[in-house]
N, C-alpha and C positions, 0 to 999 in steps of 0.2 A: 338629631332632628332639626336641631335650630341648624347646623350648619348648612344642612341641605336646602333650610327655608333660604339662609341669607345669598347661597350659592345660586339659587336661583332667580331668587331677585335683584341680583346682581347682575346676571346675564340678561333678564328681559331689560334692566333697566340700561346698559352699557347699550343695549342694541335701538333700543328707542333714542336714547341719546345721540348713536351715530346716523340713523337714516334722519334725522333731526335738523340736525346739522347739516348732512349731507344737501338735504333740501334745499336750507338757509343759505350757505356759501358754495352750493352749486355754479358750474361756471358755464354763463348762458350760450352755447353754439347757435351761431347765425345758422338760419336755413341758406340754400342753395338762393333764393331769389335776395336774402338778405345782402349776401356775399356779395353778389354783381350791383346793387343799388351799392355799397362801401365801396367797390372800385372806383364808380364811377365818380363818388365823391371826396372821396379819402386819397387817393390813385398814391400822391407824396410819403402817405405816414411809414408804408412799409421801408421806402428807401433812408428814413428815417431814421428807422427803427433798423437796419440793416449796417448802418454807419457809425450807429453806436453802439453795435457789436463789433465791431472792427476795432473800435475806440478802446473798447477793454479788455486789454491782452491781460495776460497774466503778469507781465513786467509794470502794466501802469494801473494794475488792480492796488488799490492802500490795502494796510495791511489789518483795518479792521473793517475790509467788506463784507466779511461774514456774520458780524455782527447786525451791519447796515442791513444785510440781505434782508437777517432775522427778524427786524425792525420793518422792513417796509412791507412784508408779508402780514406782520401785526395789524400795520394800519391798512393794508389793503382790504382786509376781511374787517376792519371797524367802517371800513368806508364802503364795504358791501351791504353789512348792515344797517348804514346809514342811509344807503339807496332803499332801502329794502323800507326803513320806518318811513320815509319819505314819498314811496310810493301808496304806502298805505294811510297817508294822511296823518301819522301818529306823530305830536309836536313835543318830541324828546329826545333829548339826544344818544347816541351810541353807547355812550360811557353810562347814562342816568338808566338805558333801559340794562343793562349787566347788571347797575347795582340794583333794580327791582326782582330780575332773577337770582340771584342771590341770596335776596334777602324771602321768594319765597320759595328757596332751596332750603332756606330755617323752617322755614313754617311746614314746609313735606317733612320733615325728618322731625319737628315733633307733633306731627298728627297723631300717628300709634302710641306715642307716651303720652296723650292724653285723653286716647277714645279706647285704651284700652287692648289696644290689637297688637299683636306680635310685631316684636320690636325687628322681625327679617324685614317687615314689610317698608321700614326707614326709607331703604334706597330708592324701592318701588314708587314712594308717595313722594318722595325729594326730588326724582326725575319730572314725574308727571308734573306736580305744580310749579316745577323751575319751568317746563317746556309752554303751560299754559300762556303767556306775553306773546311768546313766537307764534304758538296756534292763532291768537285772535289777528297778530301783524300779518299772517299770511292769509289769512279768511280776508281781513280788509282790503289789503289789498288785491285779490283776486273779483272782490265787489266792485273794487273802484275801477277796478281795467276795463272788469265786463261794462260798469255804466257810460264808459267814456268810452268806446268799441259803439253802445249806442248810440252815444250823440255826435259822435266825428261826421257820420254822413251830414247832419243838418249843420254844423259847422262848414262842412267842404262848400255844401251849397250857398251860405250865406255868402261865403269869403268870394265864392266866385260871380253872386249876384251885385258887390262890393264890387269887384272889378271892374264887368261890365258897366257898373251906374259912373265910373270914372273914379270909384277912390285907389288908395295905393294900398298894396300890401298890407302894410302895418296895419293902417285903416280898416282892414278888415276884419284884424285881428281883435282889433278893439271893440269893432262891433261883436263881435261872438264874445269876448269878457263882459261883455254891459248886456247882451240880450240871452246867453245861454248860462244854467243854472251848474254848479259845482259837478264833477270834476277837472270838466272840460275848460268851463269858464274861466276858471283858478287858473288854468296853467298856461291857458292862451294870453291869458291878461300877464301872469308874469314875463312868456316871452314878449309881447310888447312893451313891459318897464323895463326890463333889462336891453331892448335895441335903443332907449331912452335916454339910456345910462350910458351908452357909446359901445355895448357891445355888440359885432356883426353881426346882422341880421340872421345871416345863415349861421354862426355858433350858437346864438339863442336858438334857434329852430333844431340844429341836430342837437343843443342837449336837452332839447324837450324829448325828441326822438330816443335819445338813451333814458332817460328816466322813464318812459312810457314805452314798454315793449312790446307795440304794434305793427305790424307786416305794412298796413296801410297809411299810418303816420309815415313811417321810413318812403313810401312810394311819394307822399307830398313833398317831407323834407329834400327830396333825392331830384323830385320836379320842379322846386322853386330854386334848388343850387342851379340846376341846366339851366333853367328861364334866364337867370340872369347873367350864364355864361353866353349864350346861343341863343337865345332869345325864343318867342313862340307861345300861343296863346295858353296861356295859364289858366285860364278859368273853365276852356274847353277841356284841357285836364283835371280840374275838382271836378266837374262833371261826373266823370266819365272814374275816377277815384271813387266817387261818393255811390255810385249804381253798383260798383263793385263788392262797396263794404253793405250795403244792402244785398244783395244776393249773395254775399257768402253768410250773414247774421242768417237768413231762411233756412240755407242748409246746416247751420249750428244749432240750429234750434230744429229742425227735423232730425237729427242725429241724435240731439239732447232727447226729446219725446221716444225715437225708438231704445235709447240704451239705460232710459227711468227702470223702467224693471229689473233690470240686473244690477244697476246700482243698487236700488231699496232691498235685495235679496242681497248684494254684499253688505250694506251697514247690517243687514237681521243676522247673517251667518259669521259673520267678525262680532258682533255687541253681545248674542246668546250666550257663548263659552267664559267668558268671564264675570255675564251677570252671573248664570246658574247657580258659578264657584262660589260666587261673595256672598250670593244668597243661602246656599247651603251651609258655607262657612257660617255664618250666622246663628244657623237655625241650630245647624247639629255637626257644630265641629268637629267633634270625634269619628263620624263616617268616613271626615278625607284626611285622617291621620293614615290609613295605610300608603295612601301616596309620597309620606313624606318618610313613613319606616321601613316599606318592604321595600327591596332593589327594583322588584318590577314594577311596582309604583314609583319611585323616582324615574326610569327608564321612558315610563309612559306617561309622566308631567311635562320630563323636557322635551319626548317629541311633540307633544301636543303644541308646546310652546312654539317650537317651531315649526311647526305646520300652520300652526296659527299665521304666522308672520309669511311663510310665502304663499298661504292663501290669500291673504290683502295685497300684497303685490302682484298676484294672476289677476286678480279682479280689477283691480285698478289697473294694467297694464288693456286688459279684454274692453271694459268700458270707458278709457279715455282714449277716444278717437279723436284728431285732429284736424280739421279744416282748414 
């Protein structure tokens, strides 16, 4: 009995672990319109990137690039989730938030030895509250996109009323840091300390653009590169940017309103089957001892298990439509 408990919480928790993760260090594919705005401003980096593959044959590879490889794949996913705490506003670094799950990866594993509960449940309780950090870093920052998606049109507008009245660029930038409230504020203002500080106007700009994963930021950053290659009224382009992220926010939010009800029917039909269990488990554990001793109650715990799991991926695949 205990084997089959740990076996199986073993698997829910391996598997929440990896769609976890999967989420975390996911790797973000530009849309089709992303793709042509990076041509048109990056055009250089592939041949770049094309010459330093040339560069390293196998005769001029050292001979602990595999190592190296190993190592820069480490810090690439420390430097994802560095993006990641960053975009969520959380003021901690990569290395300090591991050591917080970690530490409460101790504290899941001794919940059951001290409230009590079957010690299969360890791994169970050790996933969940090591994943609890990452759950709130992606809740925030999914808050903070969506606030700053609101306030870019009244941004675009200012910046373009800025122009018109004779200031520069920058100048406008500043006025949206001094007169618009966090998240937008924040980061407008730091691209104008950083053009301060002597870096390119247009690098401060596209790495606002990378840190902020907006369709319509990228359409600004991608308008003020041209402006100042080719020249042409820039503020006629906020405009006309800014009427855009207003009428697609309308039909996000009409999309949002029809697909509420199938959302609040997946949270009820995913959150039911495991209150029930806890609750039952509670009440009168010995009812769902058959599950854990007859073969066809093991058989029909772990498909349940997994039925579970690709039922929240239909739902969520059905009700997240894209705009």
């Amino acid at each position: 009995m205990t084997t089959v408990i740990v076996t199986i919480a073993v698997f829910v928790g391996v598997a929440t672990l990896f769609v976890s993760l999967a989420v975390m260090f996911r790797v973000d594919h530009d849309t089709t319109v992303e793709d042509r705005l990076d041509l048109l401003t990056q055009s250089n980096r592939s041949a770049r990137k094309e010459d330093g593959k040339k560069e390293a044959t196998l005769l001029a590879r050292p001979l602990d690039s595999e190592a190296k490889t190993f190592l820069e794949k480490v810090f690439t996913r420390f430097d994802k989730l560095q993006l990641l705490l960053d975009q969520a506003a959380v003021n901690i670094s990569a290395y300090e938030f591991m050591l917080i799950t970690l530490g409460l990866m101790s504290v899941g594993i001794a919940i059951p030895l001290t409230t009590g509960l079957h010690t299969g449940f360890s791994p169970v309780t050790a996933i969940l509250v090591a994943l609890l950090p990452l759950f709130v870093c992606l809740f925030k920052k999914r808050r903070r996109l969506a606030a700053f998606q609101k306030q870019l049109p009244d941004a675009l507008e200012l910046i373009s009323r800025a122009l018109r009245a004779g200031h520069s660029l920058a100048a406008g930038f500043k006025l949206v840091s001094d007169e618009l409230s966090n998240p937008i504020g924040l980061e407008f203002g730091r691209v104008y300390e950083e053009q301060n500080l002597g870096i390119p106007f247009e690098k401060a700009l596209d790495d606002l653009a990378n840190r902020i994963p907006n369709v319509e930021l990228r359409f600004f950053a991608t308008a003020v590169a041209l402006q100042h290659q080719t020249g042409g009224d820039l503020a006629e382009i906020l405009d006309k940017i800014g009427h855009l992220v207003r009428e697609r926010f309308k039909i996000w939010g009409a999309v949002q309103a029809l697909t509420g009800e199938g959302r609040l029917s997946g949270i009820v039909l995913l959150a039911l089957p495991p209150v029930l269990f806890g609750t039952i488990y509670r009440i009168n554990s010995p009812y769902l001892e058959v599950l854990f001793t007859d073969e066809l109650g093991k058989q029909l715990l772990i498909f349940a298990v997994v039925m579970q799991f690709i039922g929240a991926l239909v739902i969520r695949k059905i009700v997240n439509i894209k705009v």
